[in-house]
C-alpha positions as CSV (number, residue, x, y, z in Angstrom):
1,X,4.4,178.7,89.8
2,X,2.6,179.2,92.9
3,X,2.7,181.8,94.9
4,X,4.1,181.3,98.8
5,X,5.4,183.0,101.6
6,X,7.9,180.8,102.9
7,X,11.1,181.4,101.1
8,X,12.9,178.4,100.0
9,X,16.2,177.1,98.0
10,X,16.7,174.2,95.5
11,X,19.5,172.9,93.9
12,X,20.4,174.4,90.6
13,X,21.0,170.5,89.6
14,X,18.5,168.6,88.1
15,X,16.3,166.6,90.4
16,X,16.2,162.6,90.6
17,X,13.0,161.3,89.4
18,X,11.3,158.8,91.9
19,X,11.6,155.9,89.4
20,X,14.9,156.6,88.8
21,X,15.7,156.9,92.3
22,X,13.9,153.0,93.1
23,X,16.1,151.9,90.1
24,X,19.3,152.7,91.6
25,X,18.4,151.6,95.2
26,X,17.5,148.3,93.2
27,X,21.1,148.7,91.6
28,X,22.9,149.3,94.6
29,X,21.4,146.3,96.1
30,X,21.7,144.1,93.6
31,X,25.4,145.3,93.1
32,X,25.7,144.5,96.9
33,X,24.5,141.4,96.7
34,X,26.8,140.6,93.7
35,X,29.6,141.6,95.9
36,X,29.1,139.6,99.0
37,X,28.6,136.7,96.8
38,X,32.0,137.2,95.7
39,X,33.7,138.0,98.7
40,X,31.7,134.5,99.8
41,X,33.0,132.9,97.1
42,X,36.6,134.7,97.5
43,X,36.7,133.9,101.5
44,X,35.5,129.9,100.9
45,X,38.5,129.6,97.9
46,X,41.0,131.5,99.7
47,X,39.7,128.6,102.9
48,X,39.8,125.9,100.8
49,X,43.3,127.0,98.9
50,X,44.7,127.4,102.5
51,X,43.5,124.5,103.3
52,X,45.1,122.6,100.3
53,X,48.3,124.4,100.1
54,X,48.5,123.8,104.0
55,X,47.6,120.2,103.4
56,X,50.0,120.0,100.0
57,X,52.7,121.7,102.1
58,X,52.6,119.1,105.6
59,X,52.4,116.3,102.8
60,X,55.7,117.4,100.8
61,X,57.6,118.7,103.3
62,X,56.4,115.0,105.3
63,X,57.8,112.9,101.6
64,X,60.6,114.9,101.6
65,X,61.6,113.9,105.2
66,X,61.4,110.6,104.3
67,X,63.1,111.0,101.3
68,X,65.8,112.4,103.1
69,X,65.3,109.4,106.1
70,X,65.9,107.1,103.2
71,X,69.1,109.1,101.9
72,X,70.6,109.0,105.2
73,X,69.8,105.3,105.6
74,X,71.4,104.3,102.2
75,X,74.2,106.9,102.5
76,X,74.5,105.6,106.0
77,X,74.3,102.0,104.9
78,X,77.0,102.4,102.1
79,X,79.1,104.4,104.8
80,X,79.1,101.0,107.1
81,X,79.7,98.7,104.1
82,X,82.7,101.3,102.9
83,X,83.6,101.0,106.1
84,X,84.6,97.6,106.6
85,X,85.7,97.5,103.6
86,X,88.4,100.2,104.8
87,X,89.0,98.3,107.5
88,X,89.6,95.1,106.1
89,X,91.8,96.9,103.5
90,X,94.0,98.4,106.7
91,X,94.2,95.2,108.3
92,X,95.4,93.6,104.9
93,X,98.2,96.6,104.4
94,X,99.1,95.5,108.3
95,X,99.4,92.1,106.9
96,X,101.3,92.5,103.7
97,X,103.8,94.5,105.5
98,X,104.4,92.3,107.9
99,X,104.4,89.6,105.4
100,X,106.9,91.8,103.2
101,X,109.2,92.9,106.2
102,X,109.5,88.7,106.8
103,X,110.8,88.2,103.1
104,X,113.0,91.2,103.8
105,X,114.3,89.1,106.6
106,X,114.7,85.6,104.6
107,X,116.3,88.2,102.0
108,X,118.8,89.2,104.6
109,X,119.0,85.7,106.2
110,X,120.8,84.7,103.0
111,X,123.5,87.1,103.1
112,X,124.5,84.7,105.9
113,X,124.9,81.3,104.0
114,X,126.4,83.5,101.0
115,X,129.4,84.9,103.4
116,X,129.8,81.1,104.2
117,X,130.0,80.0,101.0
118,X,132.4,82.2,100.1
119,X,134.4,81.8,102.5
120,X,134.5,77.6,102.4
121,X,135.0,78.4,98.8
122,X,138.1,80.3,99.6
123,X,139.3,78.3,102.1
124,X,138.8,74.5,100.4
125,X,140.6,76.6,97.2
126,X,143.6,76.7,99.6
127,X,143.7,73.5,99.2
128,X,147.3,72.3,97.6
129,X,149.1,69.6,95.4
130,X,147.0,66.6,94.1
131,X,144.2,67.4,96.8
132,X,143.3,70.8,94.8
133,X,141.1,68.4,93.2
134,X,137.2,69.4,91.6
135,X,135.2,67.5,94.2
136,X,131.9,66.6,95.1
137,X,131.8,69.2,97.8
138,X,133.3,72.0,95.2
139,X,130.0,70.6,93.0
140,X,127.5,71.0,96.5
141,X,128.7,74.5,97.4
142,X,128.5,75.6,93.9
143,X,125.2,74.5,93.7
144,X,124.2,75.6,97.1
145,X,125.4,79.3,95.3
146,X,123.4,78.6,92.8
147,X,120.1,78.0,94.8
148,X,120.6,80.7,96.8
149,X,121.1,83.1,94.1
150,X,118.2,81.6,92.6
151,X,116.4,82.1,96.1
152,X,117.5,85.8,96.5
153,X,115.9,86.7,92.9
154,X,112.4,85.1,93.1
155,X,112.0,86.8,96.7
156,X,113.6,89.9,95.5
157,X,110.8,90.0,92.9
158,X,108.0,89.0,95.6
159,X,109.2,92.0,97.5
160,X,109.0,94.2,94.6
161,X,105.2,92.5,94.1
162,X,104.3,93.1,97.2
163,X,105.5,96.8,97.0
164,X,103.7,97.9,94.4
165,X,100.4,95.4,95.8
166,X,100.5,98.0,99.2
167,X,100.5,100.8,96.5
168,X,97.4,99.8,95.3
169,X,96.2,99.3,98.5
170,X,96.9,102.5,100.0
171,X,95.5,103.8,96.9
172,X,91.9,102.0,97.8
173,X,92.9,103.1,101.1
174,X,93.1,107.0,100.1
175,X,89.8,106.5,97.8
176,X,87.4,105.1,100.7
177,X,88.8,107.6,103.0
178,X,87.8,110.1,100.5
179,X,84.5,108.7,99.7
180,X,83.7,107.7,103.0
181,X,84.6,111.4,104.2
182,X,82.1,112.6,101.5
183,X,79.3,110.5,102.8
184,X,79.8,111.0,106.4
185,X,79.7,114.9,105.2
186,X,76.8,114.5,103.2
187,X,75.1,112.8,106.3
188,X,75.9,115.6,108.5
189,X,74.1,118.0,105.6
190,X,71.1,115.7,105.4
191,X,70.3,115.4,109.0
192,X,70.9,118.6,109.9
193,X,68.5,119.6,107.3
194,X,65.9,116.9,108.5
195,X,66.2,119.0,112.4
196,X,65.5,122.0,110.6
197,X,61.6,123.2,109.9
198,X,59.8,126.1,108.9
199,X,59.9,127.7,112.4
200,X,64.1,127.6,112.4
201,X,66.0,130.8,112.5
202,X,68.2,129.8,110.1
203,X,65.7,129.8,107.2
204,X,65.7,132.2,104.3
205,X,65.6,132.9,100.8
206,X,68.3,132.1,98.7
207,X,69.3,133.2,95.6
208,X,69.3,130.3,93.0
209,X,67.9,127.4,94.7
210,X,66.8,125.6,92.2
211,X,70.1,125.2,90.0
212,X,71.8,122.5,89.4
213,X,75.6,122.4,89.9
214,X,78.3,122.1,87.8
215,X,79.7,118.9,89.7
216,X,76.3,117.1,90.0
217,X,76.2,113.5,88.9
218,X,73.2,111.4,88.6
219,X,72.3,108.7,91.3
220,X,73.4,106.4,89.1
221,X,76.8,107.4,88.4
222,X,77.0,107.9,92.7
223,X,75.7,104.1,93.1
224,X,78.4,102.6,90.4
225,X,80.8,105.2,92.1
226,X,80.1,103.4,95.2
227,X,80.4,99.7,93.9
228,X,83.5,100.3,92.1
229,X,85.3,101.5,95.5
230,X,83.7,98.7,96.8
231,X,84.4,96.2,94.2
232,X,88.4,97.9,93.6
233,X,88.7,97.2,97.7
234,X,87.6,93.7,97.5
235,X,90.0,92.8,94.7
236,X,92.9,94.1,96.2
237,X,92.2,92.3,99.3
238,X,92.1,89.0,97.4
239,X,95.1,90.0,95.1
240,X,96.7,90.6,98.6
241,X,95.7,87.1,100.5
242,X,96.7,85.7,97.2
243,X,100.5,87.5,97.0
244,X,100.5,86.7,100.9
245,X,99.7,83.3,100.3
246,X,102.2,82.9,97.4
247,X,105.3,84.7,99.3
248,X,104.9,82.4,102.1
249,X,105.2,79.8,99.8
250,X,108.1,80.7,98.6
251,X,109.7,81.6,100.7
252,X,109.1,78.0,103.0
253,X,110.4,76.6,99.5
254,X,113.3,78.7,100.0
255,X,114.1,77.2,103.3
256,X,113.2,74.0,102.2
257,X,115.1,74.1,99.2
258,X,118.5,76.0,101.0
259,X,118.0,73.5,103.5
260,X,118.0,70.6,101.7
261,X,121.2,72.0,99.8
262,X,122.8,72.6,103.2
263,X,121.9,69.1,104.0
264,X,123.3,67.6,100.6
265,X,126.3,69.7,100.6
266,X,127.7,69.0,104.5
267,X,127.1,65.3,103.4
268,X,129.4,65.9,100.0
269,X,132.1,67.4,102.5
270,X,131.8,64.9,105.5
271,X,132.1,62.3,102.9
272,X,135.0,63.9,101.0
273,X,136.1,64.4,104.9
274,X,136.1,60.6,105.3
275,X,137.6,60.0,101.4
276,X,140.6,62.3,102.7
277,X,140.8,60.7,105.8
278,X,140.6,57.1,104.3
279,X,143.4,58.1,101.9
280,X,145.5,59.7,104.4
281,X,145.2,56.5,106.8
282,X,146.6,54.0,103.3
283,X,149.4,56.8,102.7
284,X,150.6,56.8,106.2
285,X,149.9,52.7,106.2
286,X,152.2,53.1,102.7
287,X,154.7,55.8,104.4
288,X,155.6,52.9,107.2
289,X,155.7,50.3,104.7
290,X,157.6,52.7,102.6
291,X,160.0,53.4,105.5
292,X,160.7,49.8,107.0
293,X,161.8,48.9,103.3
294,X,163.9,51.9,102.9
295,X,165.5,50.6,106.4
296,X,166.1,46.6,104.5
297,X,167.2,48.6,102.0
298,X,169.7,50.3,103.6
299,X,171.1,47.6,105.4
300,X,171.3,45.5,102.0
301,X,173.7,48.3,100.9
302,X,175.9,48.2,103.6
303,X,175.8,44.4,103.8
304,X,176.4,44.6,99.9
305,X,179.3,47.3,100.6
306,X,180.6,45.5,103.3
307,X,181.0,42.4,100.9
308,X,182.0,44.7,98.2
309,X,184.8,45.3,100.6
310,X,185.7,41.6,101.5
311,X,185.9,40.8,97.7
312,X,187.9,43.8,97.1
313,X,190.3,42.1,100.3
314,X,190.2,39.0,98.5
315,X,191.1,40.2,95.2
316,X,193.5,42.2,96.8
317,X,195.2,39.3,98.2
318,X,194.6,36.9,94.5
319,X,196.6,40.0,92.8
320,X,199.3,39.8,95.6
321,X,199.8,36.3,95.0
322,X,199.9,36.2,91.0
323,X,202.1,39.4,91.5
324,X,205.0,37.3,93.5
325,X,204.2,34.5,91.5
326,X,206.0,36.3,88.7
327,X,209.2,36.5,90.6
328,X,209.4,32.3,90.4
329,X,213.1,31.7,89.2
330,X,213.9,29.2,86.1
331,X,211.5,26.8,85.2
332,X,209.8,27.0,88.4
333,X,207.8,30.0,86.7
334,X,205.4,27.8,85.7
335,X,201.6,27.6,84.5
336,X,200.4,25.2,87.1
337,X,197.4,24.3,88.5
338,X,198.0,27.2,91.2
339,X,198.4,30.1,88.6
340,X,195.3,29.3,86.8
341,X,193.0,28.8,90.0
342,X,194.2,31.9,91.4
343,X,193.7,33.7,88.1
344,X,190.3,32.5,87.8
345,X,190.2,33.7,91.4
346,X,190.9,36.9,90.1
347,X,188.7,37.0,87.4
348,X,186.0,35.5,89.9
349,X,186.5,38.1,92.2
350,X,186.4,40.8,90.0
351,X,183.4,39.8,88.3
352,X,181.7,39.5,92.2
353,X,183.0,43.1,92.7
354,X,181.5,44.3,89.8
355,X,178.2,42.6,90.3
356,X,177.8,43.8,93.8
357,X,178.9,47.2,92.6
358,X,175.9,47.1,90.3
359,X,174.0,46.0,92.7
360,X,175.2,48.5,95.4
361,X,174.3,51.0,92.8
362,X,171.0,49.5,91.9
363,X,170.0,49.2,96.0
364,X,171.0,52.9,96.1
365,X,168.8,53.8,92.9
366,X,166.0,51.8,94.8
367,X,166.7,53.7,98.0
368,X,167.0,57.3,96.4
369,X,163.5,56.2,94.2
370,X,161.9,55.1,97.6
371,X,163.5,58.4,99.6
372,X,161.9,60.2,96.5
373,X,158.5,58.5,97.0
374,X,158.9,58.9,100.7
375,X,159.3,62.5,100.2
376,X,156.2,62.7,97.8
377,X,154.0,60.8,100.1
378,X,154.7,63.3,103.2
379,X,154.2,66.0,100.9
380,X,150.7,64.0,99.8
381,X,150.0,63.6,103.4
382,X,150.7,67.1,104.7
383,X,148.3,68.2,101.3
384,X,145.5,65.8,103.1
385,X,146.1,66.5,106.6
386,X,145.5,70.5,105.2
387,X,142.9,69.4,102.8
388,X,141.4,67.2,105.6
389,X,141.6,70.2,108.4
390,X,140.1,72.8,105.6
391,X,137.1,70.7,105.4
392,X,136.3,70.4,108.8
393,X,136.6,74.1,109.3
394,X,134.5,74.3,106.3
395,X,132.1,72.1,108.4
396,X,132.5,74.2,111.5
397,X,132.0,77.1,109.6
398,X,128.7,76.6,108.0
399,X,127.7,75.0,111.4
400,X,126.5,78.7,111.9
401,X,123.9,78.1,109.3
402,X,122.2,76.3,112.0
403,X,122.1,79.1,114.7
404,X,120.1,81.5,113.0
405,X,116.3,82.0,113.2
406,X,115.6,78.9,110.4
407,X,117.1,76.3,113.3
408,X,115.3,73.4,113.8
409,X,114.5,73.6,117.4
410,X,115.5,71.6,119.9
411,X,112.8,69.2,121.0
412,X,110.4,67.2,119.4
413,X,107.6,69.1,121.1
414,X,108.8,72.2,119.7
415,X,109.1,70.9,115.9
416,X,105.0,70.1,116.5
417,X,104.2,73.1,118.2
418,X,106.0,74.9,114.7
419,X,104.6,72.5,112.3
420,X,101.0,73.1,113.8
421,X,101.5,77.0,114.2
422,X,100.6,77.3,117.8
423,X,102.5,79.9,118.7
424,X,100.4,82.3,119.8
425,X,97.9,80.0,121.6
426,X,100.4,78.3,124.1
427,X,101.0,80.9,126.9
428,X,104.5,82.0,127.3
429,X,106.5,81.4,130.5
């Protein structure tokens, strides 16, 4: 070592040699260059991941706008076509009733007619003697029972239809109200989630997004869901018009039918009305007949008792003679011609008296038999004059049949303005 006089320090460490020293700058730059080449490589894929995911993001949260546009509009669309369909089925229900409270109304309409029936039945039963008699207006009334029990059924069993058909209704009623509450709620959901974007306040993580739950159908199941209320509605509504259709039917043939019953049975007891009358008019014709001979009759008796009583004078006066006949003295008491003509006299007059007794007794057997008939014909007649006066009540009574809401009306303008149902279009007055 060479000697110096400048005093100086070193590291105890071993020294770098020069070539090792140019070999790590030529490592560190190399290793520098490496590493900006990454960090160019890192910067231009992070740019260009930004760029996609950025890109990626606008795209899929664009899609899934329009999904939800889409949703809206066929939720939205359904909604509409629901609705209606709920409409249609409240304006039906309005309908039914109303076409159910007017066969309710028939229904009670025919209490009427059946409190008049009863009551001409019980009346014409009234009836006494030979004119209690099975007639053709006991057949009518019977038969107009008949119908109208006949009538009461068949719309008691339209009622009873129609009930349970506004059941079912109001059923379909209660499931589009339901389903279109659901979809007016899942509108709401969807278009308040198509306001909302990334920048919102209301945005955050949740805990289980992506699970599906437990009342989740497919879209499948949701469409047929759909079309069956759809489908259920539109059937009802037909079975409806159809029932509504079929009870006015009926119940016109009810009227029609009562009606022409009404018609068939006042004509039975007009004409039994006229038969009555016709028979009264011969019997009191008859009665007067009946009477004038009774009168001949009875002045025949007293002629015939008056002569009854001449003969018995004459005989009377025959006897007499033949009596002091008797008292002829001697041979004077003799059969002449005298004794034997007044002895034929006597037997004559006898004979007369007996014959106009029988007679007497025969006119008074004619006039008790024709007394007897008298009696049975005014008894016949006051039967008739009762049977004739029950009838005509009977007709005054079911004249209220025509006051009630089935009248005819009273013009011929009114019976068109019925039969072509314009009601409603001609203004009132």
């Amino acid at each position: 070592m060479a000697f110096t006089t400048v005093t100086t320090y070193e590291k105890p460490s071993e020294h770098v040699a020069l070539p090792d020293w140019y070999s790590r700058l030529y490592e560190l730059r190399q290793t520098a260059d490496n590493k900006s080449r990454d960090a160019y490589n890192l910067r231009h894929e992070g740019r260009q991941l930004r760029n996609e995911t950025d890109i990626k993001g606008k795209w899929d949260t664009y899609h899934n706008n329009v999904r939800l546009e889409d949703r809206v509009t066929e939720v939205t669309r359904w909604r509409d076509v629901l609705q209606q369909c709920l409409n249609s089925v409240d304006d039906e229900i309005r309908k039914l009733t109303e076409e159910k409270s007017t066969t309710e109304r028939t229904l009670e309409y025919l209490n009427s007619p059946l409190s008049v029936i009863a009551e001409s039945l019980a009346m014409r039963d009234a009836r006494s003697g030979a004119d209690l008699v099975q007639d053709e207006g006991d057949i009518e009334i019977k038969n107009e029972l008949g119908v109208i029990e006949a009538l009461k059924q068949m719309l008691t069993a339209k009622c009873q239809t129609a009930w349970e058909q506004l059941n079912r209704l109001k059923e379909a009623q209660f499931k589009l109200q339901l389903d279109l509450g659901n979809k007016q709620d899942a509108i709401d959901i969807d278009r308040q989630n198509l306001e909302m974007d990334k920048n919102c306040s209301g945005t955050s993580y949740k805990p289980d997004p992506l699970r599906i739950p437990k009342n989740c159908t497919p879209y499948e199941s949701w469409l047929e869901h759909s079309r069956y209320n759809k489908l259920l509605a539109d059937n009802e509504i037909a079975a409806s018009i159809k029932l509504r259709e079929a009870m006015y039917v009926v119940r016109e043939r009810a009227y029609n039918d009562l009606k022409a019953q009404n018609d068939a049975t006042d004509y039975a007891l007009r004409l039994r009305v006229y038969e009555t009358q016709r028979a009264k008019n011969e019997l009191e014709w008859q009665r007067k007949k009946m009477a004038e001979e009774m009168a001949k009759v009875m002045r025949e008796i007293e002629d015939l008792e008056e002569a009854h009583l001449n003969k018995t004078d004459g005989l009377k006066l025959a006897e007499t003679r033949l009596e002091n006949r008797i008292f002829r003295p001697g041979p004077e008491l003799v059969q002449d011609e005298a004794q034997i003509g007044l002895a034929d006299e006597v037997l004559q007059l006898r004979q007369t008296r007996q014959d106009l007794m029988d007679k007497i007794n025969a006119a008074k057997a004619t006039y008790n038999g024709l007394e007897e008939l008298l009696l049975r014909m005014d008894s016949d007649l006051d039967n008739k004059n009762h049977a004739m006066m029950t009838d005509l009540r009977c007709i005054d009574i079911r004249k209220r049949l025509g006051m009630s809401d089935r009248a005819p009306p009273p013009t011929q303008t009114d019976v068109n303005i019925q039969l072509t149902r314009m009601e409603d279009e001609i203004p009132k007055s």
